[in-house]
Structure formats: structure tokens, C-alpha cells
LOVEXTI-258985 format. One record per residue (C-alpha): x, y, z; residue in three letters. Coordinates in steps of 0.001 Angstrom, whole numbers, padded with zeros to 6 digits. Example, Ala and Ser with C-alpha at 12.3 -4.5 7.8 and 13.67 -1.06 7.14 Angstrom:
! LOVEXTI-258985
[[012300; -004500; 007800]; ALA]
[[013670; -001060; 007140]; SER]
END
This chain:
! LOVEXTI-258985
[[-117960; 013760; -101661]; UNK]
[[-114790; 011257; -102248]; UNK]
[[-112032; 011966; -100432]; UNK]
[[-108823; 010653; -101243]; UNK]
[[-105593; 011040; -099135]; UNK]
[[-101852; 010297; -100054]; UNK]
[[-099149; 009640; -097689]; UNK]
[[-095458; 009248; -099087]; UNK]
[[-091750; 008928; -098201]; UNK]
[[-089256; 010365; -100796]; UNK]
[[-085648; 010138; -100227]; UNK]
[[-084713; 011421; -103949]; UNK]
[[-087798; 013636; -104879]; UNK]
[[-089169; 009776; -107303]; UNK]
[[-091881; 008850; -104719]; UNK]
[[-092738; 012309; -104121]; UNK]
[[-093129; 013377; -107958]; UNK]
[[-095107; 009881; -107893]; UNK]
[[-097302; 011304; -105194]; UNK]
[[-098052; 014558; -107071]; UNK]
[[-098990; 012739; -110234]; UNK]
[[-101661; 010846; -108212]; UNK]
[[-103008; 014021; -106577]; UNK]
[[-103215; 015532; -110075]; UNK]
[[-105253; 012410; -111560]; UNK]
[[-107471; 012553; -108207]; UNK]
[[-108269; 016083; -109070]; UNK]
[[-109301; 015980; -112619]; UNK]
[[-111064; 013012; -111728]; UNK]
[[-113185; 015422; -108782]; UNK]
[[-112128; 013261; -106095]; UNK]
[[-110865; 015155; -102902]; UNK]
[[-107593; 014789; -102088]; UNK]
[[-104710; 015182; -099471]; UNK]
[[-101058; 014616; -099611]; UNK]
[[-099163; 013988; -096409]; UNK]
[[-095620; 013103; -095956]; UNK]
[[-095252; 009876; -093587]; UNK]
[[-093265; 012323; -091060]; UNK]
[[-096408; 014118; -091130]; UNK]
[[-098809; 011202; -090994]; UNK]
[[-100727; 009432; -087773]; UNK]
[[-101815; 005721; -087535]; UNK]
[[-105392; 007129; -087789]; UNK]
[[-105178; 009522; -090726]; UNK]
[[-107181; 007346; -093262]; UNK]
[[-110336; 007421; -090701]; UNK]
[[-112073; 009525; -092043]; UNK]
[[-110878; 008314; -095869]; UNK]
[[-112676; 006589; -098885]; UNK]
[[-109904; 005833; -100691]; UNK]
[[-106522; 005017; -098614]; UNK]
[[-103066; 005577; -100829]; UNK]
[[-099325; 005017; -100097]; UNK]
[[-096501; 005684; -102073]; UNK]
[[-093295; 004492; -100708]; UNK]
[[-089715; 003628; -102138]; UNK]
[[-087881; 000667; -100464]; UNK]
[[-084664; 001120; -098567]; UNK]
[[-081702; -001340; -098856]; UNK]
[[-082525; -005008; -098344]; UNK]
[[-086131; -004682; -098856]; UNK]
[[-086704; -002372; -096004]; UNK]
[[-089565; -000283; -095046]; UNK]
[[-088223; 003543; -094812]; UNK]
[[-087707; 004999; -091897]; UNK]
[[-090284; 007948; -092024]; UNK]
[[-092741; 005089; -092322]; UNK]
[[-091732; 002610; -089874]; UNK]
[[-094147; 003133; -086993]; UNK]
[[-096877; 004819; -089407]; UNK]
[[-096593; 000864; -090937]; UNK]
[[-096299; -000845; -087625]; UNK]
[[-099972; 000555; -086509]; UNK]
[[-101217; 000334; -090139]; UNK]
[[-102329; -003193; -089728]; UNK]
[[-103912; -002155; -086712]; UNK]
[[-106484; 000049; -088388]; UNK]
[[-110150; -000546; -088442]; UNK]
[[-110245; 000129; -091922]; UNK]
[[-112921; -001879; -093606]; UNK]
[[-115381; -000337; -095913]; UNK]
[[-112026; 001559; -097689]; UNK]
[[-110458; 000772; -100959]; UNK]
[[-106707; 001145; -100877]; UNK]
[[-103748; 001234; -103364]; UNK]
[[-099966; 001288; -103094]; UNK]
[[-097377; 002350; -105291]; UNK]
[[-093687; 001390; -105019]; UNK]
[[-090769; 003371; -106783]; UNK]
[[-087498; 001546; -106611]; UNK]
[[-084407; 000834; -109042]; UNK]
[[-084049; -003042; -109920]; UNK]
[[-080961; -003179; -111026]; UNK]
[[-079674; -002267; -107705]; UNK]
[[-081934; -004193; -105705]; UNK]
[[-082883; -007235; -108382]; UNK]
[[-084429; -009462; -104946]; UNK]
[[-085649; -005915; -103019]; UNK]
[[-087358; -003938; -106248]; UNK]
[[-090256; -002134; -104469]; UNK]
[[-090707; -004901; -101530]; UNK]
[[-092284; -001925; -099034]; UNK]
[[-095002; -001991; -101728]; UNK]
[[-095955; -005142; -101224]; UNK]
[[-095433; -004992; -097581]; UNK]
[[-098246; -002032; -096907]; UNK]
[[-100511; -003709; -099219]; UNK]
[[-100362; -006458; -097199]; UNK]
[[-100738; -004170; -094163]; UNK]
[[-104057; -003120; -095872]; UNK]
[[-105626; -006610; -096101]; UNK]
[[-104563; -007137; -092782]; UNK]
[[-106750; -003734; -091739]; UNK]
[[-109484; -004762; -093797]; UNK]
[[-109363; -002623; -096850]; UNK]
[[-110556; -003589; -100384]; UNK]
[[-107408; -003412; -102958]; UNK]
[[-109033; -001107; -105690]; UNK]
[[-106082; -001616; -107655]; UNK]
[[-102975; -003455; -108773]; UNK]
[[-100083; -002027; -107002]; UNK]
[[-097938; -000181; -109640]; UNK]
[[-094171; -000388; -108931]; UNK]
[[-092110; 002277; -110700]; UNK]
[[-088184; 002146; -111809]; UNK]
[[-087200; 005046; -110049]; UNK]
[[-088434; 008376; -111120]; UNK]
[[-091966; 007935; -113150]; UNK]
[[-091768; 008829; -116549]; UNK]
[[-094585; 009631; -119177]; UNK]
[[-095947; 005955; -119669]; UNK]
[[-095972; 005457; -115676]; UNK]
[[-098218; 008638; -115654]; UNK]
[[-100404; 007021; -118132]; UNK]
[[-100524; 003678; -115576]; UNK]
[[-100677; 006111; -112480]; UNK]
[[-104064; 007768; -114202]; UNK]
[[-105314; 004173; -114942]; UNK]
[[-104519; 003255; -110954]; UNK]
[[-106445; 006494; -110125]; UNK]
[[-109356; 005788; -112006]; UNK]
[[-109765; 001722; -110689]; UNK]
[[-109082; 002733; -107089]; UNK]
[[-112458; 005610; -107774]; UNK]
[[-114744; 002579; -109480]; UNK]
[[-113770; 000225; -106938]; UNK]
[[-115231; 002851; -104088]; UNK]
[[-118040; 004197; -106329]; UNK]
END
């Protein structure tokens, strides 16, 4: 069977809620999934993964977050070709007009560099998702499973 895993930061509870909304989709979709926080995440924790998924916000200037900085530093490093991957960003762009969800495009980046196949767009999210980023977060699901099937 599929197996799907999530890790996310969350400093305000957006990127988390963001996470659970994707775990939801995975389910009714019959996928297996895990959600990890990036505190609780290793390098290696998308080994043993079809479908590799991060949700981060970005802090300040465009920076990765802290509870992801070394799980990003070794993410490149991964052997992790044969996987499809997708990221998801939550930031606010009025704040951070030059910065809005830059760690998004950072880790997808990080994926190409491992080898993974983008199975999706990555979605970026003003702040907290509402209903219509649900609807694009069960669309994002739903590529990221035909792109592995």
C-alpha cells in the first residue's frame, strides 16, 4: 500500500492546521499516512516513503524555520529517487511582500536536488488555510497520488 508521510513546522497553529487537512485528504483518498513535526523528524524519515510532503511557514527574511534547519540541510542529501514529493508554504504577504512562503520553494528545491519527482505544484497559503485552500489542498493530494500511481 501507499504510504504518505507529512512533516511540518507551525509557529501559529496555520502550517499545522495545513498539515491536518492533508492527512485528512490522504485518508479519504486510502493512502497511508504519517504526520511528524520537524522536531520530531530524521534526515532519513522519507526512506521508506512513496510520497514525501513538507509543510513549512517561512520565518523573517525568507528564512527556513528553525525546527527545520538541519532536517533541510541533510534533505538534499537523500537518496530519494523513485519518490514523488510536494511542498506547501503558509506565509502572510503583506508582511513579507519579497519573503511570502520562500522555505517552500527552498525544500522543493531540496527535493530535486535528492532526486524526487514533483507530483505537484507547490501550494503557498496566506496564513491560516481557509475553505477554498482546502479545496486546492484536496486537488494537491490527489496529483501528488496519480503522479506515484
Amino acid at each position: 500500500m501507499t504510504l504518505a508521510k507529512i512533516v511540518y513546522a507551525s509557529m501559529t497553529g496555520n502550517t499545522e492546521g495545513i498539515a491536518e487537512i492533508l492527512e485528512e485528504n490522504f485518508t479519504e483518498q486510502g493512502i497511508d499516512v504519517q504526520r511528524f513535526e520537524a522536531d520530531d523528524a530524521d534526515s532519513d524519515i522519507f526512506e521508506d516513503a512513496d510520497i514525501c510532503v513538507v509543510a513549512t511557514y517561512t520565518y523573517n527574511d525568507g528564512e527556513i524555520p528553525f525546527d527545520f534547519e538541519d532536517f533541510y540541510d541533510e534533505l538534499a542529501d537523500q537518496d530519494l529517487a523513485g519518490k514523488v514529493f510536494g511542498v506547501v508554504g503558509s506565509g502572510d504577504s503583506e508582511l513579507y511582500p519579497d519573503y511570502f512562503c520562500k522555505a517552500a520553494d527552498d525544500f522543493a528545491e531540496a527535493f530535486q536536488q535528492a532526486g524526487a519527482q514533483n507530483g505537484a505544484e507547490t501550494v503557498k497559503i496566506e496564513n491560516e488555510a481557509d475553505d477554498e485552500d482546502a479545496k486546492v489542498l484536496a486537488a494537491f493530494v490527489k496529483g501528488l497520488i496519480a503522479a506515484g500511481a
